[in-house]
C-alpha positions as CSV (number, residue, x, y, z in Angstrom):
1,X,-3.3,22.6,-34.3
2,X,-6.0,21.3,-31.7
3,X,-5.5,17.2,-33.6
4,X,-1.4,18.3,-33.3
5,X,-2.3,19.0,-29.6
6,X,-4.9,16.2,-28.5
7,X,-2.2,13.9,-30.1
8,X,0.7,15.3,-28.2
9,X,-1.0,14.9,-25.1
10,X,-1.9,11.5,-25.6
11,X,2.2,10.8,-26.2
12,X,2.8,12.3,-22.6
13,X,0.2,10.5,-21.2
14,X,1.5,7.2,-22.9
15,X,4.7,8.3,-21.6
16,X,3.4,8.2,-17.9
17,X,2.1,5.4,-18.1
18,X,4.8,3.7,-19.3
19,X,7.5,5.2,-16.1
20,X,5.0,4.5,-14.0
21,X,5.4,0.5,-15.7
22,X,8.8,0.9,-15.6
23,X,9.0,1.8,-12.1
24,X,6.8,-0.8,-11.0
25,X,7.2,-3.7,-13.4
26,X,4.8,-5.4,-12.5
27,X,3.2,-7.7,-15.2
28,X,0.0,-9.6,-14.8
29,X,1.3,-13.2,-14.5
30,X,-0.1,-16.3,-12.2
31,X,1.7,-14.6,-9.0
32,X,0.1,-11.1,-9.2
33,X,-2.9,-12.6,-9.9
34,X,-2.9,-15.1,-7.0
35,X,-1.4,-11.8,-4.9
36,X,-4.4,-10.2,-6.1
37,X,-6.9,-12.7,-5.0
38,X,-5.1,-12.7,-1.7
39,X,-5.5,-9.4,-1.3
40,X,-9.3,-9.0,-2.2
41,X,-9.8,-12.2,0.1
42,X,-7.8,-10.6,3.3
43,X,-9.6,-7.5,2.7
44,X,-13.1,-8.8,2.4
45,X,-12.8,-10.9,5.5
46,X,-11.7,-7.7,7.2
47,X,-14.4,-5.9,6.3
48,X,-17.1,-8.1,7.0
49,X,-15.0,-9.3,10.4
50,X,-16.9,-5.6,11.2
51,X,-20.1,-6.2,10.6
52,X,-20.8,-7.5,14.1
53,X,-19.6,-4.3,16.3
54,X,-22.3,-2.3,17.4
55,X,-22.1,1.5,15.7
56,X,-19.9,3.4,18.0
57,X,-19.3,6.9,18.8
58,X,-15.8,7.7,19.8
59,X,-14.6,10.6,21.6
60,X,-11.2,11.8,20.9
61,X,-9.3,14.4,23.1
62,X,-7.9,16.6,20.6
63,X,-4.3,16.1,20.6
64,X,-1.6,18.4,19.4
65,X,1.3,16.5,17.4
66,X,3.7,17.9,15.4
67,X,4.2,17.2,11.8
68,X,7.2,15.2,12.0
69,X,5.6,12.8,15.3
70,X,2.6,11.9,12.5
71,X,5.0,11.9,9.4
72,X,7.2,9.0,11.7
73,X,4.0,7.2,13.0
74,X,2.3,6.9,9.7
75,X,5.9,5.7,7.8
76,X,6.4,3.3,10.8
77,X,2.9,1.6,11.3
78,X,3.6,0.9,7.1
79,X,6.9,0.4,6.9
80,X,7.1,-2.7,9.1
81,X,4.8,-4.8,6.8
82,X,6.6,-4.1,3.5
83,X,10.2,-4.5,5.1
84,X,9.2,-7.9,6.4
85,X,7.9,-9.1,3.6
86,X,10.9,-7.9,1.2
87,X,12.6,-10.2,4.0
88,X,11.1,-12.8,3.3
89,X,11.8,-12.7,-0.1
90,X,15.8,-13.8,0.9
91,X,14.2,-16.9,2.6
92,X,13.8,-20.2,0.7
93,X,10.3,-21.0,1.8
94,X,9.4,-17.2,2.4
95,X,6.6,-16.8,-0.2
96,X,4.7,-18.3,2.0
97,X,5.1,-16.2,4.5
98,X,4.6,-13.5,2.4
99,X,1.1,-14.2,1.2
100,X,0.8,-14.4,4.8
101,X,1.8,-11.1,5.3
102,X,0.1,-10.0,1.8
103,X,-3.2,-11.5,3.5
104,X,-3.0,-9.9,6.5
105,X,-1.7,-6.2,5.5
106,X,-4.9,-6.4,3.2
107,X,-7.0,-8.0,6.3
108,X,-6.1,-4.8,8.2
109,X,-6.9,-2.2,5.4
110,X,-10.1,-4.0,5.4
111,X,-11.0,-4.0,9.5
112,X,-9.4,-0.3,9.5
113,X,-12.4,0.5,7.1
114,X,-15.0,-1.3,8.1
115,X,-14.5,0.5,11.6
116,X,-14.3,3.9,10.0
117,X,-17.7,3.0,8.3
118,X,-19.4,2.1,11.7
119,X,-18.1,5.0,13.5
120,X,-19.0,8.1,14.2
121,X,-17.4,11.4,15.3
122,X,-14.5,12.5,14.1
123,X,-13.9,8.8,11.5
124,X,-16.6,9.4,9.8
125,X,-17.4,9.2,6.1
126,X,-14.4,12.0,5.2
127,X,-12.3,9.9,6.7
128,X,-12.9,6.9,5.3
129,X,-12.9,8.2,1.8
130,X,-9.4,10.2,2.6
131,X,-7.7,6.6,4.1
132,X,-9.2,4.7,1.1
133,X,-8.0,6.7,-1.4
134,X,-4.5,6.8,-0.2
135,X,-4.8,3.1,0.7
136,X,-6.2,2.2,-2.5
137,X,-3.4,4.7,-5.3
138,X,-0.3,3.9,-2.7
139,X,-0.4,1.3,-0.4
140,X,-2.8,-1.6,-2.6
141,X,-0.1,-1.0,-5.4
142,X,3.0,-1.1,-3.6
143,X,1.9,-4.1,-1.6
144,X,1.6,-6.1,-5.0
145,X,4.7,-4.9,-6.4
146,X,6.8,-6.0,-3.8
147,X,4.7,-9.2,-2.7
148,X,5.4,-9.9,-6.3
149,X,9.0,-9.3,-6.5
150,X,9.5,-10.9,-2.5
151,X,7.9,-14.5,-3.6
152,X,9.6,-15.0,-6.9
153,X,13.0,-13.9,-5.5
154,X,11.9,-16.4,-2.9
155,X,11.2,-19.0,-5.4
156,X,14.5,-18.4,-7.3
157,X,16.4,-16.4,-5.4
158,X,19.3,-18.5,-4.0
159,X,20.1,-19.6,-7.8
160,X,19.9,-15.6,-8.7
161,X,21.1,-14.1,-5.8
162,X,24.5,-13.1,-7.1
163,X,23.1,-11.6,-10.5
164,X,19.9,-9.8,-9.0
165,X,21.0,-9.3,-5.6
166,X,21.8,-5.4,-5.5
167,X,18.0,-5.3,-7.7
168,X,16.2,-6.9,-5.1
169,X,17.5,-4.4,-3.1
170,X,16.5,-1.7,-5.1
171,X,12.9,-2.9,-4.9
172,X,13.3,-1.7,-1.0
173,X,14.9,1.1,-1.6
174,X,11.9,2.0,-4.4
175,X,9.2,0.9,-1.4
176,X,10.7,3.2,0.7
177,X,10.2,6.4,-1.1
178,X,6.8,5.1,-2.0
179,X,6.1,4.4,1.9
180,X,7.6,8.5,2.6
181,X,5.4,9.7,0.2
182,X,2.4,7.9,1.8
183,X,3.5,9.6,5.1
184,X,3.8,12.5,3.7
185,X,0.2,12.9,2.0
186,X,-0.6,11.3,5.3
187,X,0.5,14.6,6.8
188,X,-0.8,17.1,5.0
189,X,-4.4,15.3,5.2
190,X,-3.9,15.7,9.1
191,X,-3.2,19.2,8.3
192,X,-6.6,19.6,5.8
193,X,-8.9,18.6,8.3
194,X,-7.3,20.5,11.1
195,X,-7.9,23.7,9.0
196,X,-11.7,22.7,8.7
């Protein structure tokens, strides 16, 4: 029974891991990896872009905001970078443009935690490991996917673009409910540490 069980479970978890493939698709080919690099490059020159402001101690006027005002701001400040950068997927010579934007989303991941590790107050060291874990299981992931799907629709696009058209689209529509969730969780941890 217990062999019957452990075996069962390892199906399902199979099974995840195979819808959360499917959903993705991403496969490791010379564009994720060279996305990858990008990103790791971006990010480390964000962080270490830090090391040169002095330790700071910030005080912050608590400010009451409703759910809904953080939900938008947190969906917003995200959204802009992947939409752009499924844009410029549709442009002939926009994979450049979107390891561009692939560098710098990952740049800005990078300063925002380098200045949560030299703060104090209310950043901290809660704060950093809250925004890296969300950065790291949501956004890191979703910004690969769709740099990877934006620069070879660039790439081959306009021969394509009638047969995978409406699919390129569902890669936004897909980012979209990925960047929602994001704000969502991005909610609720404002609501966790207001409760502390």
């Amino acid at each position: 029974m217990y062999l019957y069980w452990q075996s069962y479970s390892f199906k399902n978890s199979l099974k995840e891991v195979d819808i959360v493939k499917k959903f993705f698709q991403i496969r490791p080919t010379k564009t994720v990896l060279s996305i990858i690099i990008t990103i790791i490059i971006g990010f480390l020159i964000g962080i270490f872009s830090t090391n040169t402001l002095p330790k700071t101690v910030y005080e912050i006027d608590e400010e009451k905001k409703s759910y809904v005002q953080i939900f938008l701001n947190s969906f917003s400040l995200n959204y802009w970078y992947f939409f752009v950068l499924w844009f410029f997927g549709m442009i002939p010579f926009g994979f450049c443009l979107s390891y561009f934007i692939t560098f710098f989303k990952s740049f800005m991941i990078g300063v925002t935690l380098g200045v949560c590790l030299k703060s104090s107050a209310m950043f901290g060291i809660m704060q950093f490991i809250t925004y890296a874990i969300l950065e790291g299981i949501i956004i890191l992931p979703t910004l690969i996917y769709l740099a990877n799907k934006s620069i070879k629709f660039s790439i081959n696009g306009r021969r394509t673009f009638n047969d995978t058209g409406q699919k390129y689209f569902n890669v936004l529509v897909r980012v979209t409910i990925v960047i929602m969730i994001y704000a969502l969780l991005t909610c609720l941890k404002m609501t966790f540490l207001e409760v502390q």
